[in-house]
N, C-alpha and C positions, 0 to 999 in steps of 0.2 A: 504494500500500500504506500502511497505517497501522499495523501492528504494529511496536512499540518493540523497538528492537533490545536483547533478552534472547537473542538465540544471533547466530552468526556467519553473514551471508548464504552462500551456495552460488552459487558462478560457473559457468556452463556454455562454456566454449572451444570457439567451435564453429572447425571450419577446415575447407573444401572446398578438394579437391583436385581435379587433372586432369593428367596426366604432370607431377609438381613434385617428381622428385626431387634435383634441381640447389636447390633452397630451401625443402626441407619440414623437414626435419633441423633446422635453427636455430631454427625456429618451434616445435617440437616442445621442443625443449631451454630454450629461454624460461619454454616453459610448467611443465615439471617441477622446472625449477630454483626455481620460485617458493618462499617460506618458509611463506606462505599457502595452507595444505593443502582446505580445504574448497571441492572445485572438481573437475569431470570435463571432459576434453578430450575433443570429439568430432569423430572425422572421418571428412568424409561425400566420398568419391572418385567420380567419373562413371568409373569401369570404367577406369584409366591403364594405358597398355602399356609404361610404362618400368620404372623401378626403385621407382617411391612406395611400393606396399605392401609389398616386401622394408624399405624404411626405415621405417613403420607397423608391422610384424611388430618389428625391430628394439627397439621400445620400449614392446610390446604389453603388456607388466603395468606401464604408465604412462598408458594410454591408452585410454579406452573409452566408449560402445560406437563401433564403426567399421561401417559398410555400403560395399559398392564395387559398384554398377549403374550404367549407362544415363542420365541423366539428362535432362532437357529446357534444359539451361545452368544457369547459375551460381546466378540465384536460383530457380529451381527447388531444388538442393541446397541451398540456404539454409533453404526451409520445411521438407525435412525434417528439416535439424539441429536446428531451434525444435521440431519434434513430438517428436524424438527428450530434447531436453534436459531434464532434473528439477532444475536449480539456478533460486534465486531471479532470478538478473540473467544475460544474453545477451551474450555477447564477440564476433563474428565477426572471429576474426583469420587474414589469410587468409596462404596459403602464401608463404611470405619476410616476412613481417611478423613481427615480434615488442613481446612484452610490452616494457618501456622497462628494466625491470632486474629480479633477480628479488627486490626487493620491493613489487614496484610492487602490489597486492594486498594486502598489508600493509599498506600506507601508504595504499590505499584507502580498505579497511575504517576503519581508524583516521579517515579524515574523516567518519565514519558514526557515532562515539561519542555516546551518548545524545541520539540524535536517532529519528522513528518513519523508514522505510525510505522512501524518494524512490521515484514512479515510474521515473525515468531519472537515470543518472548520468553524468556525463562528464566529459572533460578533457583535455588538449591530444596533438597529434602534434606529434614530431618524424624530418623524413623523413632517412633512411639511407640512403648508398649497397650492392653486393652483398655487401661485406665488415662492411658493419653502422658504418660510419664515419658520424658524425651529418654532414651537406650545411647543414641548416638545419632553422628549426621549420616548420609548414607556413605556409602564402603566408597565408591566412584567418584571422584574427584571431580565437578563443574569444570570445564575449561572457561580462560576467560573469553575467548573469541570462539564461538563454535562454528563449526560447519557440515557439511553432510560426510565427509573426508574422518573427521574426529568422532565418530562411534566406529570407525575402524579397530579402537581402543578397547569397544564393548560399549553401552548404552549409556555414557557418562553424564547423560539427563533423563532426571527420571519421568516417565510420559504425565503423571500428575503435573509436573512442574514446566512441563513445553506447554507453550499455547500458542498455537498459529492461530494465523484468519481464520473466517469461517469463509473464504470464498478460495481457501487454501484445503483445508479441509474437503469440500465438497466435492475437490477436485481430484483429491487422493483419499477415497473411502479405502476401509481398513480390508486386506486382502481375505477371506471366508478361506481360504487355502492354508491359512495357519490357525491353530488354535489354542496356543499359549503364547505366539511373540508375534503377533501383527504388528501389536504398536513399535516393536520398534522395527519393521521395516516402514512402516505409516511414519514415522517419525523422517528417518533416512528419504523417502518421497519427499516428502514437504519439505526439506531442508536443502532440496537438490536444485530444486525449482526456487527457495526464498533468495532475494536478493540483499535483504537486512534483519540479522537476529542481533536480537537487543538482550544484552545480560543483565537483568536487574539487581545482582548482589545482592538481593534478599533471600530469606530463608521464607518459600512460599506454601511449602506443604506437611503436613506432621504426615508420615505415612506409615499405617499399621504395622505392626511384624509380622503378618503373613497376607499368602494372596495367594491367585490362582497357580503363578510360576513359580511360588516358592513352593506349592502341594504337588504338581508337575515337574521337578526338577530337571531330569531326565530328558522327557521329552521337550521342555525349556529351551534346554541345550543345543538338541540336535536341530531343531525348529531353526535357533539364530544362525547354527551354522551354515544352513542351507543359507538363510539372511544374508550372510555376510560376504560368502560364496559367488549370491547374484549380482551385489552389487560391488563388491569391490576385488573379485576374483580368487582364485586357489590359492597362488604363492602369499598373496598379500596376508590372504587369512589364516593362514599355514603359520606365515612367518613372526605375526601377532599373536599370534595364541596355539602355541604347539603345546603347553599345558592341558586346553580348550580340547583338541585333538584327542589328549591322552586319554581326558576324562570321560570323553565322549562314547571311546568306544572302550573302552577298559569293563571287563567282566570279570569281578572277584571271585 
């Protein structure tokens, strides 16, 4: 994007759910408590048979729009939240995660002062135990200048904490061919095509200690290799991560 920022961007919070009413509640509250008004939370549920949408219901003129179907997995409900969003920059924060504090949006924005609007923004995690206790920052070290070249390293932003356009997004929906590491070849797309990523040196997401790639390890793994494979070739990825390699196929 090139337009000078003469009004305040518009955030889209997308969050997908699937029976998380054990840590949607907190995610949810992150988001409203923010001081930073210009922004819609959306949450996109594969049809939960617990308590999720009683807790959705719960804070429903804070929250919108909401769908609950069927899904095809996780990033399936990801492309829809991107179809469904109208804010200028894309959050996927997912259930038990939360924003870093509620002014973290605030203090975003504010790194955006007379500047034209970055294709992507980002900035650091720190990961939280279930009580929101900070553990550590995440293991991956933020680069200060990123580009699509630097996850050659391994995913050194974490996808909570990238936020491209939404007209960046639209344009690289998440591949259904992967099913534990789309985001970050979704990440690697958008990054190849942005022409300006803006590092805001904020610390902008608490993020759970666990998740889907952390209960998939394994298949994690093999998923990014393929990842990394298409996009940056054999030797490269060989040559960065022949640990990567060992562990990958290694049978105790």
């Amino acid at each position: 994007m090139t337009d000078t920022i003469s009004m305040q961007p518009k955030f889209s919070i997308i969050t997908v759910t699937f029976n998380a009413d054990k840590v949607l509640e907190k995610t949810i509250q992150s988001v409203i408590s923010q001081t930073y008004r210009n922004m819609e939370h959306i949450i996109v549920d594969g049809g939960s048979k617990d308590h999720t949408l009683d807790i959705v219901k719960k804070y429903q003129g804070h929250i919108g729009p909401v769908i609950s179907e069927p899904d095809k997995g996780l990033y399936d409900a990801m492309n829809k939240g991107i179809r469904m969003a109208t804010g200028d920059y894309l959050c996927f924060l997912n259930a038990g995660d939360e924003l870093h504090d509620k002014e973290t949006l605030q203090h975003l924005v504010q790194t955006l002062e007379g500047k034209d609007w970055p294709d992507v923004i980002y900035g650091e995690t720190a990961i939280v135990d279930e009580e929101g206790h900070f553990l550590h920052m995440r293991r991956l070290a933020t680069p200060e200048q990123l580009t699509w070249k630097s996850f050659k390293q391994g995913m050194l932003v974490c996808h909570q904490a990238f936020l491209p356009t939404r007209a960046l997004a639209l344009k690289h929906l998440y591949d259904l061919q992967y099913r534990f590491s789309a985001d970050f070849d979704w990440c690697i797309r958008i990054m190849k095509e942005a022409k300006c990523l803006h590092n805001t040196r904020l610390t902008l997401i608490n993020y759970l200690n666990e998740g889907m790639t952390t209960r998939n390890h394994k298949a994690s793994l093999k998923e990014r290799f393929r990842i990394m494979v298409k996009h940056y070739g054999w030797v490269s990825t060989i040559l960065h991560h022949a640990w990567f390699v060992i562990r990958l196929f290694y049978k105790p």
